[in-house]
C-alpha positions in Angstrom: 24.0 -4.3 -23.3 23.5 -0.6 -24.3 24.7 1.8 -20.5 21.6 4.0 -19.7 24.0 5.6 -17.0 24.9 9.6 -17.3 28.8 8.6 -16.8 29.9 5.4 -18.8 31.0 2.5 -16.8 34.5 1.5 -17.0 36.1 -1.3 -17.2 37.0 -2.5 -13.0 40.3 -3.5 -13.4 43.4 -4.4 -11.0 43.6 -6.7 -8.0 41.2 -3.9 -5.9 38.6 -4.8 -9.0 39.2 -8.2 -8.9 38.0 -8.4 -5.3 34.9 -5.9 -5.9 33.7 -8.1 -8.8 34.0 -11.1 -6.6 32.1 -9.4 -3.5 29.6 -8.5 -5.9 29.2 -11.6 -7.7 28.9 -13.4 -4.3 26.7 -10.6 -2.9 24.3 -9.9 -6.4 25.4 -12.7 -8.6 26.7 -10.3 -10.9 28.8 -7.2 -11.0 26.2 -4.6 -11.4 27.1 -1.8 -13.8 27.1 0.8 -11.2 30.2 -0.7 -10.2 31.8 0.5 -13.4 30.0 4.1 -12.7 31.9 4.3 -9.4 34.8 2.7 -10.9 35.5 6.5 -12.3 36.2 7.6 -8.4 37.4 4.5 -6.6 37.7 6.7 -3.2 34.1 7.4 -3.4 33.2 3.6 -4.2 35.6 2.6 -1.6 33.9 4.6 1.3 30.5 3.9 -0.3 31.0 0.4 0.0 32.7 0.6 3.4 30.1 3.3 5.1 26.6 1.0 3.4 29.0 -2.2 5.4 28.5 -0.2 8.6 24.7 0.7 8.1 24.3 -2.7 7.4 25.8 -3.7 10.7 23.9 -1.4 12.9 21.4 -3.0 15.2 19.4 -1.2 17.7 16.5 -0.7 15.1 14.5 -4.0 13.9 15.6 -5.9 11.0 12.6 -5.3 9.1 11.9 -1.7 9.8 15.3 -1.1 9.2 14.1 -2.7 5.3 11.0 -0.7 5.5 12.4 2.5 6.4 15.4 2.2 3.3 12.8 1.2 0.7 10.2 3.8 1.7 12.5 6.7 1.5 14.5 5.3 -1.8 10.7 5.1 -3.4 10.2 8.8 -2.5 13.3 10.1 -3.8 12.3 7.5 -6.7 15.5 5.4 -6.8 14.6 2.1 -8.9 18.1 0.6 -7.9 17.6 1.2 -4.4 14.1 -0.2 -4.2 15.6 -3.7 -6.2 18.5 -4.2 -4.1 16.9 -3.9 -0.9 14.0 -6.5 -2.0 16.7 -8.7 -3.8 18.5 -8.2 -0.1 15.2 -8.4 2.7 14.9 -11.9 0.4 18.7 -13.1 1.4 17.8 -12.5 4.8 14.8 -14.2 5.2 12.1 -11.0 5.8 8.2 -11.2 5.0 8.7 -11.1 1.2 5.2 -10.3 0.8 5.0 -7.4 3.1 8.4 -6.0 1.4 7.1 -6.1 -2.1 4.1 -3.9 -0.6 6.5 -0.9 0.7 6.4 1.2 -1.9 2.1 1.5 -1.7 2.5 1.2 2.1 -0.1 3.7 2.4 -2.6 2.0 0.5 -1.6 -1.9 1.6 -3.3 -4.0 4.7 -0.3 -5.5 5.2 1.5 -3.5 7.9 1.2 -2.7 11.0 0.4 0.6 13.0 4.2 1.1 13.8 5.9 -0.3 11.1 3.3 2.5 9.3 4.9 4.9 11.4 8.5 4.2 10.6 7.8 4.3 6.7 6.0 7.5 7.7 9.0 9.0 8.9 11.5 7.7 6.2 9.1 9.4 3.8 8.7 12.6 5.7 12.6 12.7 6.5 13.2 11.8 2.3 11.3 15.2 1.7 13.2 18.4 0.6 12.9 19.7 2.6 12.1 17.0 5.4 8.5 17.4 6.6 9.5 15.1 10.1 6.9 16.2 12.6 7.4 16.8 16.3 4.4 14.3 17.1 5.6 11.7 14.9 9.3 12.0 16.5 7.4 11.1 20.1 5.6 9.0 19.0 8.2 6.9 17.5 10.7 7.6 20.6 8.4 6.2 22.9 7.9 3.1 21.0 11.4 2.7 19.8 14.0 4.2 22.3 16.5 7.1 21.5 19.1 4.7 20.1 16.5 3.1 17.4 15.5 6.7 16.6 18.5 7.9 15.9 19.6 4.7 14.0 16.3 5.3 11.8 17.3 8.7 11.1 20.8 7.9 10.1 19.4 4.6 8.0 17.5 7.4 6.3 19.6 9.7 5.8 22.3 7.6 4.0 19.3 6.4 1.8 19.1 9.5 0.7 23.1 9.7 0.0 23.0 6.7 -1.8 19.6 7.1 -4.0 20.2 10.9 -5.1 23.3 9.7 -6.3 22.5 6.9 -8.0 19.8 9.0 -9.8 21.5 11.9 -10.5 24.4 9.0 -12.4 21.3 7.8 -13.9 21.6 4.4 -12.3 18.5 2.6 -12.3 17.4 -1.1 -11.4 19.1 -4.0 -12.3 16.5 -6.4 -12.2 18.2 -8.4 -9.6 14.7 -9.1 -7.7 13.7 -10.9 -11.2 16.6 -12.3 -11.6 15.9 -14.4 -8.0 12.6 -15.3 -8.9 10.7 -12.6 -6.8 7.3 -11.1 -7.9 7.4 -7.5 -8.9 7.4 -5.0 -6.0 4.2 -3.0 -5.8 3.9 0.2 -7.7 3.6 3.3 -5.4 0.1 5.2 -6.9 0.9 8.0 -9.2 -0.9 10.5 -6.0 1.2 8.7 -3.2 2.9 11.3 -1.2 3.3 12.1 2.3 0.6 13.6 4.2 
């Protein structure tokens, strides 16, 4: 297999890389080559690793918002890798596969609802540079989620953001790891998507 990435992986190595292939292998079902990427700067793997643990943890914010709201801000900033984990990842845990694969034309698709709209709305308006969040849409989604979702969206977002301007600035792009479970392709965003 020929890298596409900006920096060449290296080799993970030692009994710290022995462990990371194993959670990744149990995790992915493979070690995915941005492993080797990070490999370079094993602090900033490490914290990487530890901080996305902690995201993944948080709870005051729905499940499957919480999906909606990562994929529609990695398909704005237009991280490939992003989008394919998080499908690969809402199918582990059991969400609406149908209405995942639909996130990235959310605007254009029947299948969500008015708030679930709204939360993809504000991922997409947060993922802007610079972010385009509204006053009204802030309200609205405080009233219908609580302060302590709100905040949790914002910081779900935000680390998005972290993780998908990374990845695309190292040139790391989708694994196929959706494909590779049998899932049907995620939805292309239209060329004119953009938020409004």
């Amino acid at each position: 297999m020929t890298s596409t990435t900006r920096v060449p992986p290296a080799e993970v190595t030692g009994a710290y890389g022995a462990l990371v292939k194993l959670m990744a292998r149990k995790m992915l079902g493979h070690v995915p080559e941005s492993v080797g990427v990070l490999w370079h700067h094993q602090g900033v793997l490490k914290d990487s690793m530890r901080l996305g643990g902690k995201v993944e943890r948080w709870h005051e914010l729905d499940r499957d918002l919480a999906t909606y709201a990562a994929m529609a801000s990695a398909a704005t900033v237009g991280c490939s890798f992003c989008l394919d984990l998080h499908y690969f990842m809402a199918h582990n845990h059991g969400l609406d596969e149908a209405k995942v694969r639909e996130v990235p034309r959310w605007r254009e698709s029947s299948a969500f609802t008015p708030r679930e709209r709204r939360v993809m709305e504000y991922a997409e308006a947060a993922s802007q540079t610079p972010p385009a969040v509204t006053d009204e849409l802030s309200a609205a989604l405080l009233a219908e989620l609580g302060p302590a979702a709100l905040v949790e969206l914002a910081a779900r977002v935000a680390f998005m953001n972290m993780s998908a301007r990374m990845n695309l600035a190292l040139g790391i792009h989708s694994e196929e790891f959706a494909a590779a479970c049998g899932l049907p392709p995620l939805a292309a965003r239209s060329a004119g998507a953009s938020a409004s």
